[in-house]
N, C-alpha and C positions, 0 to 999 in steps of 0.2 A: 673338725676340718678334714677333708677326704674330697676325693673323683673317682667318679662309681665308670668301672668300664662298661660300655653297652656292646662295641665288638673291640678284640683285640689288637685288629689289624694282622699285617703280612708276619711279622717276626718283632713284637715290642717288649723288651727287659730294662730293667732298670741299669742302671752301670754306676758308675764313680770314675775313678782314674787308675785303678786298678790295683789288685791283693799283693801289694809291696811285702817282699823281707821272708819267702816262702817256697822260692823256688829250690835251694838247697833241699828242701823235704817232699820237692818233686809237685810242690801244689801253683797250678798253673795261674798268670798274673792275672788275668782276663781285664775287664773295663771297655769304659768306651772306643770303638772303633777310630773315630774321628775327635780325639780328644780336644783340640785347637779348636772345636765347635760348643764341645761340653764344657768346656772352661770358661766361652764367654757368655755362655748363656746362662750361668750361673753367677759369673761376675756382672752381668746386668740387671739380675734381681738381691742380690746387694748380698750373695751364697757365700759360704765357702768354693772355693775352686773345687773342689775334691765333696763337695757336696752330691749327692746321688740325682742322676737325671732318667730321662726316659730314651730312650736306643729305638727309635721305627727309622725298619729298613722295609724300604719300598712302596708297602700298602699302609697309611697310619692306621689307628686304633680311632674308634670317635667316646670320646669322654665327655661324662659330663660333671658340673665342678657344682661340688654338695656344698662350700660355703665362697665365701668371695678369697680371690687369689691375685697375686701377683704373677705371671706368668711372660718368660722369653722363650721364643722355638730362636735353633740355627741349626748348622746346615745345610742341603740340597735336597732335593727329588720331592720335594710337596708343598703341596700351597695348604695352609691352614686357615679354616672357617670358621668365624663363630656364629654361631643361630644361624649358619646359611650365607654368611657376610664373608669376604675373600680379606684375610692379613696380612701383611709381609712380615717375613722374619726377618728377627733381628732388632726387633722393637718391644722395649718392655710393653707390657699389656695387665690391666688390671679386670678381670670376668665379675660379674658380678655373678652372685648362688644362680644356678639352674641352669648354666650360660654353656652351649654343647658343643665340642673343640671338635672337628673332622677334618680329612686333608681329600687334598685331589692329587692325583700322582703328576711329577714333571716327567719330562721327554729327557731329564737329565739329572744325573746327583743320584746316592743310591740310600744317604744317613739324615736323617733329622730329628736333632734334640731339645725335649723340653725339657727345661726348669721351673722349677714352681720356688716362689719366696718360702723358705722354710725346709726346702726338701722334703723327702719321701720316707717314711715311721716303718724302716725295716730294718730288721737285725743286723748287726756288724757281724760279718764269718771273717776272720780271723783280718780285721783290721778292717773291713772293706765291706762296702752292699752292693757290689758287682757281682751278676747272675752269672754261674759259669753249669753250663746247663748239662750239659754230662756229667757232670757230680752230683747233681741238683741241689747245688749249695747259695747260697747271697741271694739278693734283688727279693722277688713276692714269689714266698715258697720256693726258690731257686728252679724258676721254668720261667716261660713267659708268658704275656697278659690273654687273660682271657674274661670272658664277657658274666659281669656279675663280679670278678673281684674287686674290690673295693679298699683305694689305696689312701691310707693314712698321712696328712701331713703335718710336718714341724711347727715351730712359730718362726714366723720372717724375723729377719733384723730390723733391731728398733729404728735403723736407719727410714725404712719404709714404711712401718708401720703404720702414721701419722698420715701419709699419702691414700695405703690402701682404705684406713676409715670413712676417709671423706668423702673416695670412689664408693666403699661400699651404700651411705647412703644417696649416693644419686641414681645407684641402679644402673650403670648403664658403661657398656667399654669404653675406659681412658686406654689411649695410647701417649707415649711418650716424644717428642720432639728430637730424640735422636736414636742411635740404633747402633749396634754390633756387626753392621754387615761389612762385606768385603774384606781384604787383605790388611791385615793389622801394622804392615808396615812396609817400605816400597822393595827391601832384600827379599820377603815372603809373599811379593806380588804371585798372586793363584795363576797356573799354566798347569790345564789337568792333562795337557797331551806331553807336560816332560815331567821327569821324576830323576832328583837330583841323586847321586849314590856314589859312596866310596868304594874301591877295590876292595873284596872282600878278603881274610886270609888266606885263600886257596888262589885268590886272584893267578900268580905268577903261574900255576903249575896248568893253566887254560893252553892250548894247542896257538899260536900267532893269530890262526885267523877269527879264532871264538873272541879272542880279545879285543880285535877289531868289528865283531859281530857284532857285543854286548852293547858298545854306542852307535850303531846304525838301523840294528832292524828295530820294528815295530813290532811290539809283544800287545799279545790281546786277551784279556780276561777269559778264561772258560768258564763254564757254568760251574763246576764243579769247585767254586771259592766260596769259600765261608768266613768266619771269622777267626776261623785259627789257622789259615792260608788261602792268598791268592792265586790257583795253577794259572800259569801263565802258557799262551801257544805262540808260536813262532815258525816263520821259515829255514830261522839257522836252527841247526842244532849245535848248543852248548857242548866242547869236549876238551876234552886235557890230556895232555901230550901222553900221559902213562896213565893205564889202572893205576889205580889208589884203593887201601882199603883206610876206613878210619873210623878210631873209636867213639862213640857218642860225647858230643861235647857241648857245653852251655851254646845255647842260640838268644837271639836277642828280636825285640820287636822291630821288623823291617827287614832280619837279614834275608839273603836269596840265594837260595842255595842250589844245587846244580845234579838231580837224582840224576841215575844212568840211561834215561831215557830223553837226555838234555833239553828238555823243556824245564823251563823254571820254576820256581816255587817263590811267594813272596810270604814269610811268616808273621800273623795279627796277632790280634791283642792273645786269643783263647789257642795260642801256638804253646809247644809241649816245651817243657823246661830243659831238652836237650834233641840233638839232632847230629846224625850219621853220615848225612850227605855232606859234599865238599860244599863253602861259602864263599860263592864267586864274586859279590857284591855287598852293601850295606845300604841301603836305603837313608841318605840322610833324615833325621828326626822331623825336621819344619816338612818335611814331604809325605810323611804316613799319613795325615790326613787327605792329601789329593788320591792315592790307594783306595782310602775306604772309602771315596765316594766314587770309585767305577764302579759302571756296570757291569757284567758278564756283557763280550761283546763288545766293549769299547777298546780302543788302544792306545799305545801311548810308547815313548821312547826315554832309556836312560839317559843321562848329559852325566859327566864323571866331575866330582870336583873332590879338593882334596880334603882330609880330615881334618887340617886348620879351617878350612872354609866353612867345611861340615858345622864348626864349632861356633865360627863367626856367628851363621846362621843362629843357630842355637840360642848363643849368648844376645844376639841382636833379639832377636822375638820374645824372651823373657822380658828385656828394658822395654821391649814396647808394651806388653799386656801388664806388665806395673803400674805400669804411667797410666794405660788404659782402668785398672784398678781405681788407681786412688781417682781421676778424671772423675769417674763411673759415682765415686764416692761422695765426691764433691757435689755432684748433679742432687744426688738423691737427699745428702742433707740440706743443698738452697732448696729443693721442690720441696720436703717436710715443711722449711720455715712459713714456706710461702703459705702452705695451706694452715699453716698453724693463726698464721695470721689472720687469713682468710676467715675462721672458723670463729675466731677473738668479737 
């Protein structure tokens, strides 16, 4: 079982949820961008959450699928074809052999993820098959996809199994009756033009009026963001009442930190296991995925809330993709029985 690349696409790597229990040895966490997308797109073909996906930003890859698959794209920025046929994401999807996946780019969204039932037959580097491409460690040969590699996959759960067989002899794309799309619960309602964030710990030492900056202006992606930070441009400039000098100290995925040339920095998944600049912000968690799907070019405004809140959030979005979990679960073994019966 395998899909044979025929072009790579703009920038596509495999990911997971990132190289956890490493950064003390200085080895950076990397993973999916948009994790809140990889997670459901995994937990809709019946994966582990932390199961390895595929990361197209911008331009997809077009593949073609060497045996029959279960397959969910999510995310934004592309619409996915099969044989030439327009899909919406967010719908499990069963290909049958020879069935060739393409995207067309949107006018918005910048990450889109597939899962395949079974995931992706590559090496665990140190816990993880997340590509972190400056090392050229994890995902397919730790680089990204290019035309003629040829990606190995898992066996699905037994959950599905029984589904994909019956698809496989009709030949022909089943789709599913429900889907993973939109906001998984009404606290984490999607608003890509605000981004919710705590005072970071340098917060206090910001000049009165930076402090009143930080939630008014509109910050705009520069081109120059990757995935191991977003430069962010702006009309204020970011400042603090004194120089400071300060020692390199742990940073965390989301923080924003405030270099001397007060434009901002927002730090991603493949961001450095420590950082010298002061940290004027925190990005709360349920919000790093609305991040990863700007463009260069778009903007967008912080709203302050506090680190209980932060937490609420947190704690709320876990209970809902559980529940979405077991739901998901529940679907896939009435749809098994059903065809088991069918088949009887």
């Amino acid at each position: 079982m395998s899909i044979l690349v025929e072009e790579g696409g703009l920038f596509t790597t495999i990911q997971d949820l990132g190289r956890r229990g490493y950064l003390h040895q200085g080895v950076l966490e990397s993973g999916a961008m948009d994790r809140q997308s990889a997670r459901n797109a995994n937990v809709a073909v019946a994966n582990d959450e932390n199961e390895a996906v595929l990361e197209m930003t911008l331009i997809g890859p077009v593949l073609t699928f060497q045996s029959t698959a279960l397959i969910c794209m999510t995310g934004d920025g592309m619409t996915p074809f099969l044989d030439g046929d327009p899909y919406p994401v967010g719908y499990p999807l069963i290909v049958p052999k020879g069935t060739t996946l393409s995207f067309k780019a949107k006018k918005e969204g910048m990450r889109t993820y597939l899962a395949v039932a079974g995931g992706f037959n590559v090496p665990n580097v140190m816990d993880s098959k997340s590509t972190y491409i400056r090392a050229g460690i994890g995902g397919y040969k730790g680089r990204n996809l290019k035309k003629g590699d040829d990606l190995e996959l898992g066996n699905p759960n037994k959950l599905v199994q029984p589904v994909i067989e019956k698809i496989e002899k009709d030949n022909q794309v089943w789709r599913s009756d429900w889907h993973v799309n939109g906001p998984i619960d009404e606290a984490n309602e999607l608003n890509r033009n605000v981004i919710r964030a705590i005072p970071g710990t340098h917060f206090e030492r910001l000049n009165e009026e930076s402090k009143h900056q930080l939630f008014k202006t509109r910050f705009t992606v520069k081109n120059q963001s990757d995935r191991m930070g977003y430069r962010l441009q702006s009309q204020a400039r970011i400042e603090f009442n004194d120089s400071f000098s300060l020692l390199s100290e742990a940073v965390a995925l989301g923080t924003v930190q405030a270099p001397p040339d007060g434009q901002l920095i927002i730090l991603m998944a493949d961001r450095q296991t420590t950082g010298g600049y002061p940290r004027a912000l925190q990005v709360a968690s349920v919000d790093i995925c609305k991040i990863a799907q700007l463009r260069p070019g778009q903007s967008f405004t912080f709203t302050e809330v506090s680190l209980k809140e932060a937490e609420r959030l947190y704690v709320e979005y876990e209970r809902a993709i559980t529940i979405r979990k077991h739901g998901i679960r529940l679907k896939w073994k009435q749809c098994g029985s059903e065809y088991g019966e069918r088949s009887r």
